[in-house]
C-alpha positions as CSV (number, residue, x, y, z in Angstrom):
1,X,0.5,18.9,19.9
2,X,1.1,19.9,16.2
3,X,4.8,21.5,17.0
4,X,5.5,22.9,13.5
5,X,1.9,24.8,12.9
6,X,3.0,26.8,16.2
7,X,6.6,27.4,14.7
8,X,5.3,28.2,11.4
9,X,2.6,30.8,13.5
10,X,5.9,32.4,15.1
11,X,7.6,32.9,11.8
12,X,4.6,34.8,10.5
13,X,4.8,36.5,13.5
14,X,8.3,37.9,13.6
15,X,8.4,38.7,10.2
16,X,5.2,41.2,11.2
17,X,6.6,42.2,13.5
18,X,10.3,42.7,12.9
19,X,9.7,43.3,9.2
20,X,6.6,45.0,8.8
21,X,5.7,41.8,6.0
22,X,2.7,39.8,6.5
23,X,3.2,36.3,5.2
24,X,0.9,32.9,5.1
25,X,1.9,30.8,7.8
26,X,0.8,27.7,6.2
27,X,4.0,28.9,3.1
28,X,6.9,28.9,6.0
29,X,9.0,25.8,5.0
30,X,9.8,23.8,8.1
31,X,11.7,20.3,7.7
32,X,13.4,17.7,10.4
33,X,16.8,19.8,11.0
34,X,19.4,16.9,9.6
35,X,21.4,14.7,11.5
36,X,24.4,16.3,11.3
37,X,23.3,19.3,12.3
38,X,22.1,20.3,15.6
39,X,18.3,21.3,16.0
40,X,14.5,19.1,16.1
41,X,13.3,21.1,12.7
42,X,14.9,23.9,10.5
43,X,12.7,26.7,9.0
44,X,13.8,27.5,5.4
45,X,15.0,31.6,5.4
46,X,15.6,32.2,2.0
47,X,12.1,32.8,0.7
48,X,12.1,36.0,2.9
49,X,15.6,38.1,1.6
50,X,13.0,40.2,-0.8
51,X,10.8,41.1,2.4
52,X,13.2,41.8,4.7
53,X,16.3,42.8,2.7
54,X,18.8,41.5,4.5
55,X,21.0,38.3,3.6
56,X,19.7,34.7,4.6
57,X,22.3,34.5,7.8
58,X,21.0,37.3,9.4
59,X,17.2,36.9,8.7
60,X,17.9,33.9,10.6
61,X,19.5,35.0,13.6
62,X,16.8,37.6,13.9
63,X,14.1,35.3,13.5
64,X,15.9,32.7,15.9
65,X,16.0,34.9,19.2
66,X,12.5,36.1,18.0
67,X,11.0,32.5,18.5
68,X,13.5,31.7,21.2
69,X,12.3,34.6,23.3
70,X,8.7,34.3,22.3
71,X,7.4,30.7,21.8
72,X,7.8,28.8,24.7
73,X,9.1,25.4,22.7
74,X,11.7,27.1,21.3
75,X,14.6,26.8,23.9
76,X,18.1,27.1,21.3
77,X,18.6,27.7,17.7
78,X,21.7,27.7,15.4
79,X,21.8,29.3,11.8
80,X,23.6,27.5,9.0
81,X,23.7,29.6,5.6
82,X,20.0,30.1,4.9
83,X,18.9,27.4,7.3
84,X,17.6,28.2,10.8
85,X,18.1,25.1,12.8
86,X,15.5,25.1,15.8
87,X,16.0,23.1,19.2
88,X,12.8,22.7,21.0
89,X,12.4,22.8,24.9
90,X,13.1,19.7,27.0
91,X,10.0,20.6,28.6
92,X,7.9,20.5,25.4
93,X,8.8,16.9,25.1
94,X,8.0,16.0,28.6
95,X,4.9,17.6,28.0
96,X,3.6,15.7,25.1
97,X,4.8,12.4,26.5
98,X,2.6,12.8,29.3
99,X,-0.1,13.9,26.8
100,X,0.2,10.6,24.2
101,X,-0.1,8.2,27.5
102,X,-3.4,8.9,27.6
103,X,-4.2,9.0,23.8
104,X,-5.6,5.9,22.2
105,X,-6.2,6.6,18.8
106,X,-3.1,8.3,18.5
107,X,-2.4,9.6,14.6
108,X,-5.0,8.7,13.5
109,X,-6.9,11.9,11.4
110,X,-10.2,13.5,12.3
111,X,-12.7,12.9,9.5
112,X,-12.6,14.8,6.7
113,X,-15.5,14.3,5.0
114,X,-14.7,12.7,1.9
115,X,-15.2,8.5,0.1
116,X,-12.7,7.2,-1.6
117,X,-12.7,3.8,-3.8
118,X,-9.4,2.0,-4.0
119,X,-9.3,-0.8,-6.6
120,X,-6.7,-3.6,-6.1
121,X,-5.8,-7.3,-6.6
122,X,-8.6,-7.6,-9.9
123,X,-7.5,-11.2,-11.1
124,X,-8.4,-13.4,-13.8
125,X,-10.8,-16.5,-13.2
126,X,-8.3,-18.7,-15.4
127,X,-5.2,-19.3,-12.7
128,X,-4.7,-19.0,-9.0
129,X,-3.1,-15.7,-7.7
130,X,0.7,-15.7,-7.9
131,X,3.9,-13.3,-6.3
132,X,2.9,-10.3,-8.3
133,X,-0.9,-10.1,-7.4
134,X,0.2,-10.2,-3.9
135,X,2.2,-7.3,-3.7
136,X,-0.8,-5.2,-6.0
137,X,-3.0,-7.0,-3.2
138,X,-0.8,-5.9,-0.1
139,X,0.2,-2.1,-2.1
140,X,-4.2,-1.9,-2.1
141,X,-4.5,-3.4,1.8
142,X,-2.3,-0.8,2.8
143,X,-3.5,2.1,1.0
144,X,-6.7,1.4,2.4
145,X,-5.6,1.2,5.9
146,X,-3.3,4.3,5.4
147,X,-6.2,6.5,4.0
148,X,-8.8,5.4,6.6
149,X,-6.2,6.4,9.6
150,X,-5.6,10.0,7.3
151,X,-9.6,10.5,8.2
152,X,-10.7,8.5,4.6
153,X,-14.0,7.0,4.4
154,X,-12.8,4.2,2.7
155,X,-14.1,1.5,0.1
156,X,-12.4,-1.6,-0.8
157,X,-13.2,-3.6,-4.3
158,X,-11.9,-5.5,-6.8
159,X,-12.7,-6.0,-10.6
160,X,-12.9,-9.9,-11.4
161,X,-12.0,-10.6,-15.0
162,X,-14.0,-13.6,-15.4
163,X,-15.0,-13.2,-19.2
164,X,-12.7,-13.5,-22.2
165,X,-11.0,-16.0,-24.4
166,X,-8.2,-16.3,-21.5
167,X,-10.9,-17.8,-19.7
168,X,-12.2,-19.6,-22.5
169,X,-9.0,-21.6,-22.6
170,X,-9.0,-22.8,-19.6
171,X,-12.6,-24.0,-19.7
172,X,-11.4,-26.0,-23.4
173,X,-8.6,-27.5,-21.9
174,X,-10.8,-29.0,-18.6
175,X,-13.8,-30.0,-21.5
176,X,-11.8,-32.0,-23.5
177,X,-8.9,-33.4,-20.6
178,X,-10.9,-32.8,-16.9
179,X,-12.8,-36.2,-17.2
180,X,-14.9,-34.5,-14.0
181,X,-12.5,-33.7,-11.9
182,X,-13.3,-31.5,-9.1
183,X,-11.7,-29.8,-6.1
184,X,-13.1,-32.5,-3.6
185,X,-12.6,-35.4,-5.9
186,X,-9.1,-34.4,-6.5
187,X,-7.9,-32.3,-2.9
188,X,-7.0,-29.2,-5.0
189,X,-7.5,-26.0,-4.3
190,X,-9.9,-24.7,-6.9
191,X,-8.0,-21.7,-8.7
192,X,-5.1,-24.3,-8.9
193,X,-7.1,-26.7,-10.5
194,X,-8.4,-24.3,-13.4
195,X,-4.9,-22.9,-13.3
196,X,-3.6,-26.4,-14.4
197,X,-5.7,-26.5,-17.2
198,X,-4.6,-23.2,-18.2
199,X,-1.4,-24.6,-18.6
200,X,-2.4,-27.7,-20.5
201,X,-4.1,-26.2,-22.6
202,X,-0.7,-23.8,-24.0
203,X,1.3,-26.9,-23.7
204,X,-1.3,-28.9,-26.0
205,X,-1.1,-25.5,-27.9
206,X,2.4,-25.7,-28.2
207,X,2.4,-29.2,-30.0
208,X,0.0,-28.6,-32.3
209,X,1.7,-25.7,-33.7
210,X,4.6,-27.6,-33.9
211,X,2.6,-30.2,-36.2
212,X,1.1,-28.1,-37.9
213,X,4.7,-26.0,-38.9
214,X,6.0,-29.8,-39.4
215,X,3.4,-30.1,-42.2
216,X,4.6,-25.9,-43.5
217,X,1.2,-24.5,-42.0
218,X,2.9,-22.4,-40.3
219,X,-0.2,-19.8,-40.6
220,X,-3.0,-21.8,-39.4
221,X,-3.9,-21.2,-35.9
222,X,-3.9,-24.5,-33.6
223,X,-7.4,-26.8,-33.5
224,X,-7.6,-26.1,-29.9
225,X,-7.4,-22.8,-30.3
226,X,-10.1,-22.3,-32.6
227,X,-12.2,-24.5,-30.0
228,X,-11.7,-21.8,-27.8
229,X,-12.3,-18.8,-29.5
230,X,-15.8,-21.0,-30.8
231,X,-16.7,-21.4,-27.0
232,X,-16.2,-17.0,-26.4
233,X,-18.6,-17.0,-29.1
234,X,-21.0,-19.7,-27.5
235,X,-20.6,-17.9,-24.0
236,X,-21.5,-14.2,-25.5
237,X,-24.7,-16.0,-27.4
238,X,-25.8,-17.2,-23.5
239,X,-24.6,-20.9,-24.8
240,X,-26.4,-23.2,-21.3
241,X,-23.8,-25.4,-21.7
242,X,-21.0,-23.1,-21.9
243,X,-22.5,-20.8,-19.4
244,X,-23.0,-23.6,-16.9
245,X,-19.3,-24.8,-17.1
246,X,-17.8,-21.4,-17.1
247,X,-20.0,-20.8,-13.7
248,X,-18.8,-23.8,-12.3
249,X,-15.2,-23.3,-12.9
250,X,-15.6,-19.3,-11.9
251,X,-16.9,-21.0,-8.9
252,X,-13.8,-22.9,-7.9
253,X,-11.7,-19.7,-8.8
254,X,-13.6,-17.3,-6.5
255,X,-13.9,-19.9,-3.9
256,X,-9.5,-20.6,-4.0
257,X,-9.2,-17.0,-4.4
258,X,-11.1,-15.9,-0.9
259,X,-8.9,-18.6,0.7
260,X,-6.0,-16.7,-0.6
261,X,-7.1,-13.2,0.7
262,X,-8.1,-14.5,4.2
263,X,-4.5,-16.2,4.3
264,X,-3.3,-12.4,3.6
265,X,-5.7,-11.0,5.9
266,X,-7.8,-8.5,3.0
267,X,-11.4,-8.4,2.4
268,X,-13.3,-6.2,-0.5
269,X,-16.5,-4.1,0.2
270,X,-17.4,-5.0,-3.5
271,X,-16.8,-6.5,-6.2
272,X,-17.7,-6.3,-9.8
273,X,-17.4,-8.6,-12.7
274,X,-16.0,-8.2,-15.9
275,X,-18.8,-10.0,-17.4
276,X,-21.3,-7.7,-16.0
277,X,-19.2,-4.5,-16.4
278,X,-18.2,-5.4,-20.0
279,X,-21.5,-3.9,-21.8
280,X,-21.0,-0.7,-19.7
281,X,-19.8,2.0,-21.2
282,X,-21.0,2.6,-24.9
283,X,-23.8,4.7,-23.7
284,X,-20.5,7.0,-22.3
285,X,-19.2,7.0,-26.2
286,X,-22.2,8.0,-28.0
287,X,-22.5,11.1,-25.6
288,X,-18.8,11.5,-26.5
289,X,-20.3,11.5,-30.4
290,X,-23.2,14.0,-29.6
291,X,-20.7,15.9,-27.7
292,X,-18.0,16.2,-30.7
293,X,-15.7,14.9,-28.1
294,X,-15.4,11.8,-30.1
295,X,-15.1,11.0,-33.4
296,X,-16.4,8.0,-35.7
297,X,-13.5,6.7,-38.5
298,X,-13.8,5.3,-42.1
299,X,-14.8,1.7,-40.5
300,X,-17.0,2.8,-38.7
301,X,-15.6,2.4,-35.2
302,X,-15.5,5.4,-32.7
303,X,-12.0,7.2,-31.6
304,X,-10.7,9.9,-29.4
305,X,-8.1,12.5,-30.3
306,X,-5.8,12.9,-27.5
307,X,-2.8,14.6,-29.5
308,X,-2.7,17.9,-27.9
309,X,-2.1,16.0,-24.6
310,X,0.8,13.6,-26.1
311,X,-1.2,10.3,-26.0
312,X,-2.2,9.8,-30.0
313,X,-5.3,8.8,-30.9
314,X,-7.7,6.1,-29.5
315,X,-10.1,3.7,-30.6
316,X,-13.2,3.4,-28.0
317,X,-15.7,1.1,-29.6
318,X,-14.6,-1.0,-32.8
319,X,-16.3,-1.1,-36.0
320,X,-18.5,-4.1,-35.6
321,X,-19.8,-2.0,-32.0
322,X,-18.0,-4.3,-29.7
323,X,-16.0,-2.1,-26.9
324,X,-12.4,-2.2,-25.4
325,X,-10.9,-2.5,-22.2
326,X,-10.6,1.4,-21.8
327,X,-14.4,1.3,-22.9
328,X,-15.6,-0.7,-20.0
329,X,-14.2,1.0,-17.8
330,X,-15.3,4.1,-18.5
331,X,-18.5,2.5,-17.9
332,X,-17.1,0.7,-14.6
333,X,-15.7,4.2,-13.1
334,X,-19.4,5.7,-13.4
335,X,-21.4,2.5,-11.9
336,X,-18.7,2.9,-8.8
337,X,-19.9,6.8,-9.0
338,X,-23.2,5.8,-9.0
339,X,-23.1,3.2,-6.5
340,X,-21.3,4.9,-3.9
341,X,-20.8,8.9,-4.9
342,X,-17.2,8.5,-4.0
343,X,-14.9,11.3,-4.0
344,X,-11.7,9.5,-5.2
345,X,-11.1,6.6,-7.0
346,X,-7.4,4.6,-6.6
347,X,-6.6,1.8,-9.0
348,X,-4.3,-0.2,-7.7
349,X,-2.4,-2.0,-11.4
350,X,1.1,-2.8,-12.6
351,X,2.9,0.2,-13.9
352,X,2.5,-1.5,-17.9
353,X,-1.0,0.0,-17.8
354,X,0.4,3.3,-17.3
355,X,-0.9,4.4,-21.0
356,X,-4.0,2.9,-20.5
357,X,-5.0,5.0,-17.5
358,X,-3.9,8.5,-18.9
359,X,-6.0,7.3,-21.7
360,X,-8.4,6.8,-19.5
361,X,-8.5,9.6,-17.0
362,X,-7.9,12.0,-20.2
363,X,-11.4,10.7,-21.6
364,X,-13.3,10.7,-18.6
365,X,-12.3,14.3,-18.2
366,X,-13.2,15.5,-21.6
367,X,-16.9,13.8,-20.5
368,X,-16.5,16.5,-17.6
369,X,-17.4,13.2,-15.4
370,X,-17.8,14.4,-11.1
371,X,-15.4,12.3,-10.1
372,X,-12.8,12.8,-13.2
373,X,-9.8,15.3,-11.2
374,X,-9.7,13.0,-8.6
375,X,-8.7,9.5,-10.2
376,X,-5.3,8.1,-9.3
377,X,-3.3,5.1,-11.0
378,X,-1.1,3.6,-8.3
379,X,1.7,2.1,-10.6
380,X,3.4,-0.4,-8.9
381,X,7.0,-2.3,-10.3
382,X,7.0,-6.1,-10.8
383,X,8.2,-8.3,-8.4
384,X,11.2,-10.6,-9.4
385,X,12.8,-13.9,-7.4
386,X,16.5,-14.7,-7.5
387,X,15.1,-17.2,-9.3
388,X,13.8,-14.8,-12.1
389,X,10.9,-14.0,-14.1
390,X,7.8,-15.4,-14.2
391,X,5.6,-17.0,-16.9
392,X,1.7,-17.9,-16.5
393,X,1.4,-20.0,-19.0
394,X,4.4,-21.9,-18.9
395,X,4.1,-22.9,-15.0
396,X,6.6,-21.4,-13.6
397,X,4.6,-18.7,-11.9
398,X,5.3,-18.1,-8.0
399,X,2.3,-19.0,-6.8
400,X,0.7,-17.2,-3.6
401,X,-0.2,-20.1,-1.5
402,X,2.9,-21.5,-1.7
403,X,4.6,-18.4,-0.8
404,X,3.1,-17.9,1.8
405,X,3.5,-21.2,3.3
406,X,7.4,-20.7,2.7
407,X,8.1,-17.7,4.1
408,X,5.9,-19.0,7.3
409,X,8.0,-22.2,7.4
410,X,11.0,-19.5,7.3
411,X,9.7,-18.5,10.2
412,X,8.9,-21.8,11.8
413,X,12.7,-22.9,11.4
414,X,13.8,-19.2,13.2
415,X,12.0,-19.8,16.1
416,X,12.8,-23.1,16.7
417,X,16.4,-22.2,16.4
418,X,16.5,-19.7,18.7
419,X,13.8,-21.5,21.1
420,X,11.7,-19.3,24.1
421,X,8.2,-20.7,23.2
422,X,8.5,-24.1,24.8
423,X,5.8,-23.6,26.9
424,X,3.6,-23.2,24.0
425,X,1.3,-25.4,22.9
426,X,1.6,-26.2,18.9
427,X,-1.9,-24.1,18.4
428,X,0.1,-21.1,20.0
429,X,3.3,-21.9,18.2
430,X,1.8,-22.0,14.6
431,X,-0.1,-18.7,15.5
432,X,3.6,-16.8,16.3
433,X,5.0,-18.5,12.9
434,X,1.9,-17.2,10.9
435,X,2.4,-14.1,12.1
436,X,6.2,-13.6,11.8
437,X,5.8,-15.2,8.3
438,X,3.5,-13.0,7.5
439,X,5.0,-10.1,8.7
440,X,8.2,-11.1,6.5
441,X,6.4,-11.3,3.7
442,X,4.3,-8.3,3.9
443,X,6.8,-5.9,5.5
444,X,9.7,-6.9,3.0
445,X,7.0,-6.1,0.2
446,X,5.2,-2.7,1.3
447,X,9.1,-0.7,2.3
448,X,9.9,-1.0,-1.3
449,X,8.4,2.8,-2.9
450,X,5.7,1.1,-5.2
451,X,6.9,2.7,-8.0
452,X,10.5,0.8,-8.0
453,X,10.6,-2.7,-9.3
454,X,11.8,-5.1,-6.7
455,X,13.6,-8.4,-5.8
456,X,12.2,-10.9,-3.0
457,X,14.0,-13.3,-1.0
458,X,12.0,-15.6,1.2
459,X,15.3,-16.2,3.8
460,X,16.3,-12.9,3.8
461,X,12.7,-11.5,4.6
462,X,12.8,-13.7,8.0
463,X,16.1,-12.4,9.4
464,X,15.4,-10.8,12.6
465,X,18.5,-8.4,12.2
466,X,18.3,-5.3,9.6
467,X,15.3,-3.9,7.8
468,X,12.5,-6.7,8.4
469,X,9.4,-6.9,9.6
470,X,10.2,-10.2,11.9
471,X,12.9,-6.8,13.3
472,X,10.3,-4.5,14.0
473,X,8.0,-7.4,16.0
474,X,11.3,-8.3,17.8
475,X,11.0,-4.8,19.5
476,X,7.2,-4.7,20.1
477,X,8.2,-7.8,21.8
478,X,11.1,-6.8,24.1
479,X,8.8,-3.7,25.3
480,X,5.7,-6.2,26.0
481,X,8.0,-8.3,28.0
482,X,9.6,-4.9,29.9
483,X,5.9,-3.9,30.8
484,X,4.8,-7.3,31.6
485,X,8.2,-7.8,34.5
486,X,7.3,-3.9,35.6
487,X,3.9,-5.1,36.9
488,X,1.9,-2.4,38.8
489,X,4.1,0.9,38.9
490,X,3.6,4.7,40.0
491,X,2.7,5.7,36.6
492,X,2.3,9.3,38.1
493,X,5.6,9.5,39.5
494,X,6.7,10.1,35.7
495,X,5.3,13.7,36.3
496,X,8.7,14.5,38.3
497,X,11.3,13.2,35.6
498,X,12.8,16.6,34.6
499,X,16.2,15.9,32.5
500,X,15.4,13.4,29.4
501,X,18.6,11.3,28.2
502,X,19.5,12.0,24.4
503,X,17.9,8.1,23.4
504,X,14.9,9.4,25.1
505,X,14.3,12.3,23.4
506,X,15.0,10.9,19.9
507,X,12.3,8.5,20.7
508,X,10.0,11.2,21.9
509,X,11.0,13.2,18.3
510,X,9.8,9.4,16.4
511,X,6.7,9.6,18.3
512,X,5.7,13.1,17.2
513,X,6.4,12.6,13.8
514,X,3.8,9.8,13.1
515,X,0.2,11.8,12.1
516,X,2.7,13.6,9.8
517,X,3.8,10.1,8.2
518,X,0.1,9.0,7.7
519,X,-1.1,11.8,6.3
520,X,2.3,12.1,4.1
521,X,1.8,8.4,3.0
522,X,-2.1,9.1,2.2
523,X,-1.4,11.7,-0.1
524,X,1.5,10.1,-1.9
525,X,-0.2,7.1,-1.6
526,X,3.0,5.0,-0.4
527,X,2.9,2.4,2.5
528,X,6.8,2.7,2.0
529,X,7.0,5.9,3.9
530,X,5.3,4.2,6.7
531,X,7.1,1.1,6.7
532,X,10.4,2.9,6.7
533,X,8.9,5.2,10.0
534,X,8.4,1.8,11.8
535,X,11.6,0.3,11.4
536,X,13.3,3.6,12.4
537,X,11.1,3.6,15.3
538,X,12.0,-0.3,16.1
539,X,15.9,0.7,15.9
540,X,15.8,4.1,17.3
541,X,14.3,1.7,20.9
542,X,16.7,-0.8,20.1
543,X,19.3,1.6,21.0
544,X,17.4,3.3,23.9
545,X,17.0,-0.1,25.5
546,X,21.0,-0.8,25.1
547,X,22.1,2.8,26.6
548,X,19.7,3.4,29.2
549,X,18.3,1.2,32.0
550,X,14.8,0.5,32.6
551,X,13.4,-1.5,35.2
552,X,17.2,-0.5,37.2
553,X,16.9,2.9,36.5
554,X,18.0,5.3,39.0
555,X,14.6,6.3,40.4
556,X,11.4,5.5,40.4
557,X,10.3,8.8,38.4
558,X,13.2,7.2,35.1
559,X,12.2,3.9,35.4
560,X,7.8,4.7,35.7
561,X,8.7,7.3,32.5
562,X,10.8,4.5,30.4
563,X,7.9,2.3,31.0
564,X,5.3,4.4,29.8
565,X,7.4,6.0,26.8
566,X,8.6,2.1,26.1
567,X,4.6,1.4,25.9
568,X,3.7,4.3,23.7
569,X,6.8,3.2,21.3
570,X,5.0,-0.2,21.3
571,X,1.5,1.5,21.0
572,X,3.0,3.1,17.7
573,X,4.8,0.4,16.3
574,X,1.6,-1.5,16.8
575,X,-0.4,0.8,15.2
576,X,2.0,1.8,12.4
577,X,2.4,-2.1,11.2
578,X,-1.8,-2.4,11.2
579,X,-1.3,0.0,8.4
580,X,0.7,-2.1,6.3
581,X,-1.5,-5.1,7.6
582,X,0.7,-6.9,9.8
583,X,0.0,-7.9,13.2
584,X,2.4,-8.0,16.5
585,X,3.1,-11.3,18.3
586,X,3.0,-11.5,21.9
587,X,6.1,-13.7,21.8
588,X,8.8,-14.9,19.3
């Protein structure tokens, strides 16, 4: 079925044989021939002047009849400047309809053999998750669902920063204000109840600097401050008190947090903690020492020179011994290795710790680490409301929860507008809105390219016209209630439609093209590419279904074949939204 390996075959071929040059086939260029052009896919000419010496317009032509007269796909081909525009055989596409009706796992990759880790989400224990951790959450989902289709095996995990003095204040502010409140004694979720002692405890911060400028101490670091930064020191001397009351809080966290992800749909294969992980990694630095890789400064603290490679010099363990963030996790990368001998590892982090993972990949290199060539920082752009920024500490971050009940009450007030699920009971009912909500919310998300920072509107993300997810369910939708009014046909009678309409043949082109998106969005890592395949997909049916009839088709050989390619379009669409981690409604 893979069209362009047997064009790229007869290329190699016919320059053999026409031009006595032997050539790689896998190095023949072949893209999708652009729309305003004629042609399926258009080989690339100019790469083979030298060989053949001759100009671009006539190696074209000549290589043109070649694979018109000699591969059997090839039925017509045009030559534009150095651009050989081929048109592939109306018989070819029959063909491989009839082949995909019976495929189930269709595009997904064979297994090739190799583990890859991908990191995502990672949050701290001192607030619940807000707008931006779900799009790093959805960006890691994704990737994970993406490389295990491209023939990944795949591990999720996360790395829980539950240690610190950002955890410290949370735990200060809930010592001294909490009078035992609790998630059951007070109905909140748990990670919204640390979170709101997060914020007390800046706002109490806040006042007591202000007293303390009021009497010109403007240098003198506020009491409750100083309480927390005493407690980090309690907690990293095994404290029982302190240890007992940071468990219990961490407790609450975790607990709100893996409502959260079920809510979204994710689950990790592992996770690690930052107060387990945070010792790891000196052993990594002294080798650096022994090694000469490293280098040990005036105060005593232990630095890497990364000048030749533009990233300065950088400090790995300070001079009292303690380590840094890059330190741990050096030591984190190498437990993962241990654990699970993975091939790849994917961290999944906002694109303001791009430094930090050069630094970090640089280093692990330079300790000629297994695993160290195939590490890859997915940096991702922050999210923004029309609203604007966001600020933890002040309380005005978007949280997740109440995100996601928004954009599903979005949904709830759609659907009830335009009506068609009376007969539903409310069980049924809340089950569509979750998962039109959802879909919103994810889809609007994962077609942005990662790397771009991006703007989200609840209302608009519901809007069943334009580039939505609630869109692309609307047409998974229309085809399941097509199939479901066809009822028992003469599937085989398909076999005798002969002469496709253009609609149907630019759904058939879609359809081929998806194993090449999955793979394309594994290796780029970018659920955007596949995102943007689905909605193309959703409107390239929309049209079919408007220009052609179905179920009154003019025989029964059109109508059994726009059935069954109507179901593989659904098949596709429900397979390429799994990938971003949406699921398809039966009715909206």
């Amino acid at each position: 079925m893979d069209v362009i390996s047997t064009i790229k075959k007869g290329v190699a071929k016919a320059m053999e044989m026409q031009y006595q040059t032997q050539i790689d086939s896998d190095t023949v260029m072949v893209n999708n021939t652009k729309k305003e052009f004629d042609g399926d896919y258009t080989v690339v000419v100019f790469p083979f002047t030298k060989a053949a010496k001759k100009g671009p317009e006539q190696i074209g032509q000549e290589l043109g009849q070649f694979l018109k007269d000699n591969v059997a796909e090839v039925s017509d081909f045009n030559v534009i400047k150095g651009f050989l525009n081929l048109e592939l055989a109306e018989s070819y596409w029959l063909q491989f309809l009839e082949q995909l009706n019976d495929l189930k796992d269709y595009g997904r990759g064979t297994s090739n053999g190799k583990k890859v880790m991908v990191e995502f989400s990672s949050p701290n224990t001192n607030k619940p998750l807000h707008l931006g951790h779900i799009r790093n959450i959805l960006l890691g989902w994704s990737c994970y669902k993406i490389l295990d289709a491209a023939g990944y095996e795949v591990l999720t995990t996360q790395i829980v920063n539950d240690r610190g003095l950002h955890i410290c204040k949370s735990m200060v502010a809930y010592q001294s204000y909490g009078e035992g409140e609790t998630p059951e004694s007070s109905g909140i979720k748990g990670d919204h109840l640390v979170g709101k002692y997060y914020i007390k405890f800046s706002s109490i911060e806040k006042e007591q600097i202000a007293a303390l400028k009021a009497e010109g101490k403007d240098k003198e670091e506020a009491a409750i401050l100083k309480e927390a930064r005493e407690m980090l020191l309690k907690w990293e001397a095994n404290d029982p008190e302190v240890k007992a009351l940071w468990k219990l809080m961490n407790g609450w966290v975790l607990g709100g947090f893996e409502t959260t992800y079920k809510k979204l749909g994710v689950s990790f294969d592992k996770n690690y903690f930052e107060s387990e992980t945070y010792l790891l990694g000196k052993e990594f630095v002294m080798k650096g020492l022994d090694k000469g890789v490293f280098y040990k400064k005036e105060d005593n603290s232990v630095a890497v020179d990364l000048e030749d490679v533009k990233l300065d010099h950088k400090t790995l363990l300070r001079g009292d011994g303690t380590s840094l963030y890059v330190t741990q996790d050096m030591g984190t990368a190498n437990q993962r290795f241990e654990d699970y001998g993975v091939d790849k590892m994917v961290y999944v982090v906002g694109d303001e710790q791009i430094y930090h993972f050069k630094v970090l990949f640089e280093i692990l290199k330079r300790l000629e680490q297994p695993y160290a060539n195939d590490l890859y920082h997915l940096a991702y752009g922050m999210v923004d409301l029309p609203s604007g920024k966001m600020k933890s500490r002040e309380g005005t971050v978007v949280d997740a929860d109440e995100l996601i009940a928004e954009v599903i009450n979005e949904a709830k007030k759609n659907a009830e507008e335009k009506g068609g699920l009376e007969d539903f009971d409310q069980d049924q009912k809340n089950e569509v809105y979750r998962k039109i909500g959802l879909a919103a919310l994810k889809y609007f998300i994962l077609k942005v390219n990662p790397q771009k920072r991006m703007l989200f509107d609840p209302k608009e993300s519901v809007d069943l016209q334009g580039d939505t997810g609630p869109y692309i369910q609307n047409a998974f939708v229309r085809i399941s209630s097509v199939v479901k009014k066809a009822g028992t046909f003469n599937a085989s009678s398909a076999k005798e439609y002969k002469t496709m309409e253009p609609s149907e043949k630019e759904l058939a082109f879609l359809l081929s093209e998806y194993p090449g998106i999955i793979q394309t969005a594994a290796q780029n890592y970018d659920p955007s590419a596949v995102a943007s395949y689905c909605f193309e997909l959703a409107k390239t049916f929309h049209r079919f279904y408007h220009d052609v009839q179905i179920m009154r088709a003019d025989s029964e050989a059109a109508k059994a074949f726009r059935i069954l390619l109507a179901g593989n379009v659904a098949k596709v669409l429900g397979s390429g939204m799994d990938l971003l981690g949406i699921q398809m409604p039966e009715r909206m």
